[in-house]
DRENDRENBA-276968 format. One record per residue: z, x, y of N, C-alpha, C in turn; residue number from 1; chain; residue in three letters. Coordinates in Angstrom, 2 decimals. Layout:
BEGIN
      nw      nu      nv     caw     cau     cav      cw      cu      cv pos unit code
       Z       X       Y       Z       X       Y       Z       X       Y NUM    A  ALA
...
//
This chain:
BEGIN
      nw      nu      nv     caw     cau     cav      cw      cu      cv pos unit code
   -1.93  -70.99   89.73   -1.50  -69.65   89.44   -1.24  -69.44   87.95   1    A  UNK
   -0.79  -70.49   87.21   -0.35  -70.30   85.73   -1.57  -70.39   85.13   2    A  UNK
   -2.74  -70.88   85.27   -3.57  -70.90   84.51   -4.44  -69.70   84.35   3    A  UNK
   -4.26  -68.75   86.12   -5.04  -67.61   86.21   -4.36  -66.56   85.35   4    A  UNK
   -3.00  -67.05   85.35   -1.97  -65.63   84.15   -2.37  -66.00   83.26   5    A  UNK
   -2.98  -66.90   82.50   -3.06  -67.51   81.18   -4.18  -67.06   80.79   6    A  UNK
   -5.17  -66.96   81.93   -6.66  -66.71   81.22   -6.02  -64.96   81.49   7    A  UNK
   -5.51  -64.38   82.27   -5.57  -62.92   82.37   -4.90  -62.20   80.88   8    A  UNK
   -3.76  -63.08   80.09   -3.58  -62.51   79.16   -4.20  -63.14   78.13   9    A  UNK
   -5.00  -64.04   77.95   -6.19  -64.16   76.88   -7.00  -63.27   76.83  10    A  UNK
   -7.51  -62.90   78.20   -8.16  -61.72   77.91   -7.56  -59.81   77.30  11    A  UNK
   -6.37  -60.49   77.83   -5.79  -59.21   77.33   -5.62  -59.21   76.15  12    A  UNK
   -4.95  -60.58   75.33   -5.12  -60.71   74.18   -6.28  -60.01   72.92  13    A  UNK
   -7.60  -59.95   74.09   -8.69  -59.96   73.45   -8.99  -58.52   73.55  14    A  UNK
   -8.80  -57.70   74.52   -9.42  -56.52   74.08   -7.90  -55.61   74.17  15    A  UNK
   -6.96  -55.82   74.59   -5.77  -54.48   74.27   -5.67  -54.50   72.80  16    A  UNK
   -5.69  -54.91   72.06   -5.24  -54.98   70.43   -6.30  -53.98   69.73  17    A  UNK
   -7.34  -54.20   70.26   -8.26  -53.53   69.29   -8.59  -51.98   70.15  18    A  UNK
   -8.14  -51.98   71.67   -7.81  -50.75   72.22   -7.19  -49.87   71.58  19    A  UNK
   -6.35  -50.54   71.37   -4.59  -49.79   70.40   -5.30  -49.10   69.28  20    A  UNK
   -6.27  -50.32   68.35   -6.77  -49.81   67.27   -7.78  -48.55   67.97  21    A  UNK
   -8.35  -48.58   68.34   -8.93  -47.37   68.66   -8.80  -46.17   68.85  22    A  UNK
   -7.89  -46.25   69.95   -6.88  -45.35   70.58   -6.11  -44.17   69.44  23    A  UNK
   -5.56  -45.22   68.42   -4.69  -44.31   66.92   -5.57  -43.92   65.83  24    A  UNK
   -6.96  -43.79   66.40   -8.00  -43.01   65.76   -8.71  -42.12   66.28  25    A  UNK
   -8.51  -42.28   67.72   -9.67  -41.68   68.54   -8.72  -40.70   69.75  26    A  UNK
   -7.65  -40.87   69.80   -6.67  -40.14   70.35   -6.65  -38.92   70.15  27    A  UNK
   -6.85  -37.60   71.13   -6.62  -36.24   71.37   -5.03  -36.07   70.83  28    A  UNK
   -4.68  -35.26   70.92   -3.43  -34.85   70.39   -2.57  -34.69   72.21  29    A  UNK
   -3.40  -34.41   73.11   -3.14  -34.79   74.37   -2.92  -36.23   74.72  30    A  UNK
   -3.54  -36.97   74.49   -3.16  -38.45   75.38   -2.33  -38.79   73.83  31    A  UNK
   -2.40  -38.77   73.09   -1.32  -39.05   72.07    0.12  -38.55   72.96  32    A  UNK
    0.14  -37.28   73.39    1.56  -37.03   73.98    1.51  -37.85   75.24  33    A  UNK
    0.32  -38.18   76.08    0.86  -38.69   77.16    0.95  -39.92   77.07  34    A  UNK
    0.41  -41.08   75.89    0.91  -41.78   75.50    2.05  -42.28   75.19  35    A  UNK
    2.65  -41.44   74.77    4.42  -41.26   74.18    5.04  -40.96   75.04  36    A  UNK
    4.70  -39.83   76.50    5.44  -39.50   77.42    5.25  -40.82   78.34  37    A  UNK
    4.55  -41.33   78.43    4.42  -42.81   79.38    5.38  -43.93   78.90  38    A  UNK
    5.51  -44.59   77.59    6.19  -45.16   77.05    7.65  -44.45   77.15  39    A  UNK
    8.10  -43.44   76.94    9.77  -43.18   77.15    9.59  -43.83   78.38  40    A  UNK
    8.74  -43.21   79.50    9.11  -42.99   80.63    9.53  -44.57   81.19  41    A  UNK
    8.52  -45.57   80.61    8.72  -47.18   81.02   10.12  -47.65   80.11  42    A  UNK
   10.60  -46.62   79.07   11.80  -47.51   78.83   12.99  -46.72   79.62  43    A  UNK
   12.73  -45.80   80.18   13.97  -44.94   81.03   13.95  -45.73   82.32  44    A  UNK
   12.66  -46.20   83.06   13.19  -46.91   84.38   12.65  -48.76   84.01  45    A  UNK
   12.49  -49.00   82.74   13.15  -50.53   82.76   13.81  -51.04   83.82  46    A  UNK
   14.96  -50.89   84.21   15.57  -51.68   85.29   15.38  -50.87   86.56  47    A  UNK
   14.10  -50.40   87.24   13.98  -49.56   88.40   12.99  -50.58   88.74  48    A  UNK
   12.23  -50.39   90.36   11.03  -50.87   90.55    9.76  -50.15   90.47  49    A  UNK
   10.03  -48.81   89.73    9.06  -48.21   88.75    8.11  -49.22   88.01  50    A  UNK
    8.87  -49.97   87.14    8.86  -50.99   85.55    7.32  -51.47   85.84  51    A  UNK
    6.79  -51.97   86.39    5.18  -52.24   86.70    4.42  -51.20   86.16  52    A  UNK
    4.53  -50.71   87.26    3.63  -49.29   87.65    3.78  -48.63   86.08  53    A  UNK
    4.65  -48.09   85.77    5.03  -47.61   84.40    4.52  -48.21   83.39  54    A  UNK
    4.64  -49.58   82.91    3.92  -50.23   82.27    2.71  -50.00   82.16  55    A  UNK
    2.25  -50.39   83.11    0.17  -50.38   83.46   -0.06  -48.59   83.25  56    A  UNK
    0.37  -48.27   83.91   -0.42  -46.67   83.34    0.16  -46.60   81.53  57    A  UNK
    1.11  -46.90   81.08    1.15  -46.97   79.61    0.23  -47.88   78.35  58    A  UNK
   -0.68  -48.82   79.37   -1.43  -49.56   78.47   -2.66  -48.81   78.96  59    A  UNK
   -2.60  -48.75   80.55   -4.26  -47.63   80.42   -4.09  -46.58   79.71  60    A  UNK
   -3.28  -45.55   79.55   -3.50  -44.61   78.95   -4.20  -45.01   77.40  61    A  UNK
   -3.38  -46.36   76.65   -3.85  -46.81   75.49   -5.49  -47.08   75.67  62    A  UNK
   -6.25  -47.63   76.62   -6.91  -48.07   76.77   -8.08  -46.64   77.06  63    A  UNK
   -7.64  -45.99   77.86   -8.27  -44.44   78.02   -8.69  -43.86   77.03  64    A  UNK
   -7.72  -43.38   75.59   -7.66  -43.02   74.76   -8.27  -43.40   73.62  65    A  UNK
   -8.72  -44.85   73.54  -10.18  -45.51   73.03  -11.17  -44.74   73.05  66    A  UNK
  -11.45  -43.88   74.18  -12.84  -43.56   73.63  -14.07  -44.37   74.24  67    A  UNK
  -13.67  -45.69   74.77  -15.03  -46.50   74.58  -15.13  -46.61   76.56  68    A  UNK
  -16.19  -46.14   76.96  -16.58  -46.19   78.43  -16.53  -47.81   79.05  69    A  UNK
  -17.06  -48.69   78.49  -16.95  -50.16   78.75  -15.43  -50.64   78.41  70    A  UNK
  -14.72  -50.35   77.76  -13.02  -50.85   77.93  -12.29  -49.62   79.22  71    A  UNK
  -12.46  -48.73   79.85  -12.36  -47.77   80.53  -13.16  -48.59   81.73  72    A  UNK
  -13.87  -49.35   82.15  -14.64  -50.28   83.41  -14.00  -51.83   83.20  73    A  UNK
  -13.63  -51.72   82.24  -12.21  -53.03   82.21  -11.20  -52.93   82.94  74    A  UNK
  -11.17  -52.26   83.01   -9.42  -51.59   82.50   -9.03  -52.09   84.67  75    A  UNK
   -9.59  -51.36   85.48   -9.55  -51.69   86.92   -9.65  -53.12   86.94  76    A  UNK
  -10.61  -53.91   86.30  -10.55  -55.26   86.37   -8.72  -56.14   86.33  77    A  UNK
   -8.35  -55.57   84.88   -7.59  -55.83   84.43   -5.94  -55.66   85.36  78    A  UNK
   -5.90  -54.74   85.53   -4.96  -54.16   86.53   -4.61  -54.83   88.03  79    A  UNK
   -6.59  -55.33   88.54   -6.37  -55.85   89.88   -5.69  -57.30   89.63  80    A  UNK
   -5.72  -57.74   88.49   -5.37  -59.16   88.00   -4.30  -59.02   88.01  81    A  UNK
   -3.32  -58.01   87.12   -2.18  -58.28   87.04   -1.71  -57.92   88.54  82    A  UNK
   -1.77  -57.15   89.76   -1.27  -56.91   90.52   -1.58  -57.92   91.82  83    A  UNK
   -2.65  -58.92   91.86   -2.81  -59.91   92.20   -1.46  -61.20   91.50  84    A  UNK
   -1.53  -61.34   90.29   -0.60  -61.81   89.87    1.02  -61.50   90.36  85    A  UNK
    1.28  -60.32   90.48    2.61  -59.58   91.09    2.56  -60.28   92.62  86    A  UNK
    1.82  -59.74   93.43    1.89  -60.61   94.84    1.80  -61.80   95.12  87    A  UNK
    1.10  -62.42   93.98    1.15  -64.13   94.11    2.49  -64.95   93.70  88    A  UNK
    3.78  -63.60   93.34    4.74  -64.33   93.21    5.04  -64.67   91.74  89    A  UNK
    4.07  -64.00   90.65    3.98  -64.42   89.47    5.70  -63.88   88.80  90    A  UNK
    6.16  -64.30   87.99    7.45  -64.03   87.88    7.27  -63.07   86.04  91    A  UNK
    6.64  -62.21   86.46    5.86  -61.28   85.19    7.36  -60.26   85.37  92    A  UNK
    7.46  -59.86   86.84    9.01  -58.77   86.55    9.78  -59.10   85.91  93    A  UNK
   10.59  -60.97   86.05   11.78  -61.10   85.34   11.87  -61.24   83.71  94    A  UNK
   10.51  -60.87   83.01   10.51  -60.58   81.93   11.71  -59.85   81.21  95    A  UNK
   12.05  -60.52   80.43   13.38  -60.06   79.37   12.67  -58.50   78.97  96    A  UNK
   13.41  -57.70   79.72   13.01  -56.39   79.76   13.41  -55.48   77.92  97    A  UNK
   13.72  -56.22   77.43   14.02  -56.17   75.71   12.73  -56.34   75.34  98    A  UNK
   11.59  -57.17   75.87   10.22  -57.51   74.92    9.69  -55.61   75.59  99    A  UNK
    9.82  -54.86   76.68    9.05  -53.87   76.20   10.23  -52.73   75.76 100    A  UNK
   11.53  -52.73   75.72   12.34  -51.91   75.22   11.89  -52.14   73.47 101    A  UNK
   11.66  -53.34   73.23   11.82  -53.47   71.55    9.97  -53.54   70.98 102    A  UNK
    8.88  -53.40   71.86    7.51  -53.44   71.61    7.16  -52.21   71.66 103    A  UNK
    6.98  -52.01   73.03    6.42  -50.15   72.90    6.63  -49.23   71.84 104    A  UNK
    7.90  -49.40   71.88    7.88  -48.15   70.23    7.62  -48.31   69.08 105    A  UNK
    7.32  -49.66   68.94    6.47  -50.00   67.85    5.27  -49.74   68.38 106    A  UNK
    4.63  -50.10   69.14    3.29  -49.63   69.66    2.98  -48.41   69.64 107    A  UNK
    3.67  -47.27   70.14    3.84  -46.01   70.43    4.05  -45.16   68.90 108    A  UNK
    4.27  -45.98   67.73    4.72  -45.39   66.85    3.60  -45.68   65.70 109    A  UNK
    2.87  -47.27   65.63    1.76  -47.28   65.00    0.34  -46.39   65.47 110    A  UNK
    0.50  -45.86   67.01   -0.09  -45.14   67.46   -0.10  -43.69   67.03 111    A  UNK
    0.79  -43.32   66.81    0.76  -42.23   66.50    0.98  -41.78   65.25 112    A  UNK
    0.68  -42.60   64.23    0.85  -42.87   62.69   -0.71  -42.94   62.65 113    A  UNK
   -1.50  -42.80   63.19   -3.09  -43.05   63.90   -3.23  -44.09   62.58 114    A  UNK
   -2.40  -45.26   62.78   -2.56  -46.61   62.22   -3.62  -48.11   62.67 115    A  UNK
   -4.70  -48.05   62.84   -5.07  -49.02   63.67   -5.10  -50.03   63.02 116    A  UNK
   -4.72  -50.62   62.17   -4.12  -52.14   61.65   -2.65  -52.26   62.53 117    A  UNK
   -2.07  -51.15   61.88   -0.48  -51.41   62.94   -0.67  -51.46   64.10 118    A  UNK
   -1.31  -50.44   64.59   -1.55  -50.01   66.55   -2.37  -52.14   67.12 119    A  UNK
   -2.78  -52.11   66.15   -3.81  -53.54   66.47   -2.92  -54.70   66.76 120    A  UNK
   -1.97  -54.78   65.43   -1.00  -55.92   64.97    0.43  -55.79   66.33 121    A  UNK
    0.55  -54.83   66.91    1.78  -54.12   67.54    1.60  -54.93   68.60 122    A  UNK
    0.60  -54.13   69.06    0.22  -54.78   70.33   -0.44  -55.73   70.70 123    A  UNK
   -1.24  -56.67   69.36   -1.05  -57.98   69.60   -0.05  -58.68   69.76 124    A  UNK
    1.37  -58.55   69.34    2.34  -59.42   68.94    3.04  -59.54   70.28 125    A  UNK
    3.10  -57.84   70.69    3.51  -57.41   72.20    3.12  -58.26   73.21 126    A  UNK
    1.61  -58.30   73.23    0.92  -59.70   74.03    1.31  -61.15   74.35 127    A  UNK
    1.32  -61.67   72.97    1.77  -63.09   72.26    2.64  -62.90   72.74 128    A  UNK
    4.13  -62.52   72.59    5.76  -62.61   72.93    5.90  -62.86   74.76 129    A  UNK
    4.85  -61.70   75.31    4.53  -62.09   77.01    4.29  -63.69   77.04 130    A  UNK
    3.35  -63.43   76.40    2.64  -65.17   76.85    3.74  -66.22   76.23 131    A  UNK
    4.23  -65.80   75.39    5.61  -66.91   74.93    6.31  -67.15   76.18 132    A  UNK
    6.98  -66.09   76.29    8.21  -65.89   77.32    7.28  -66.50   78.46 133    A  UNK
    6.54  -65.91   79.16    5.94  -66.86   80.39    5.10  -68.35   80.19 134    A  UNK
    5.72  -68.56   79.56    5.29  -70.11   79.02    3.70  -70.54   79.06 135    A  UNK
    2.78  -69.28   79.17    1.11  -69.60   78.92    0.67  -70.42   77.74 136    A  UNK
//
């Protein structure tokens, strides 16, 4: 099971970062807000059993907002992994709910600075700190 979380956020490693970058160039002034309205919304029910669900629609939306049709046919891939991961018991909830109280708005903020070095660097680091904390 640890090795399948390990390859699932390598891969995430590999294409959310440069999503981000995309996204804070290629972003409507619409998914820019629903971007931002998704992110409050995952730090208002942090401690609910929302916190998943909330999450994942806040990185698809990042991922939506790219622009690019082939990261948009990822993106379901990506999702069935992590929610495979959730039922297999993966312990991804008890995440120190501080790594997305103290990431997202940096994410959310190089995003909307339509920064894609920052939007890139944000949400790489965001990544890395997961895979720290779950010992990948």
């Amino acid at each position: 099971m640890k090795t399948r979380l390990r390859d699932l956020y390598e891969v995430r490693l590999l294409i959310e970062p440069e999503a981000a970058a995309l996204a804070s160039v290629r972003a409507t002034d619409e998914e820019l807000a629903e971007i931002i309205r998704l992110g409050n919304t995952a730090k208002n029910r942090i401690y609910t059993r929302e916190r998943a669900q909330t999450e994942q629609e806040f990185h698809n939306a990042i991922i939506q907002a790219a622009h690019n049709e082939f990261l948009k046919r990822l993106s379901p891939v990506i999702n069935d992994a992590i929610q495979d991961a959730l039922y297999a018991g993966a312990d991804i909830e008890s995440l120190l709910p501080g790594l997305t109280l103290a990431d997202h708005p940096i994410i959310m903020d190089f995003i909307k600075r339509r920064d894609p070095r920052g939007a890139r660097s944000a949400m790489w680091i965001h990544l890395k700190r997961v895979i720290n904390t779950l010992n990948l």
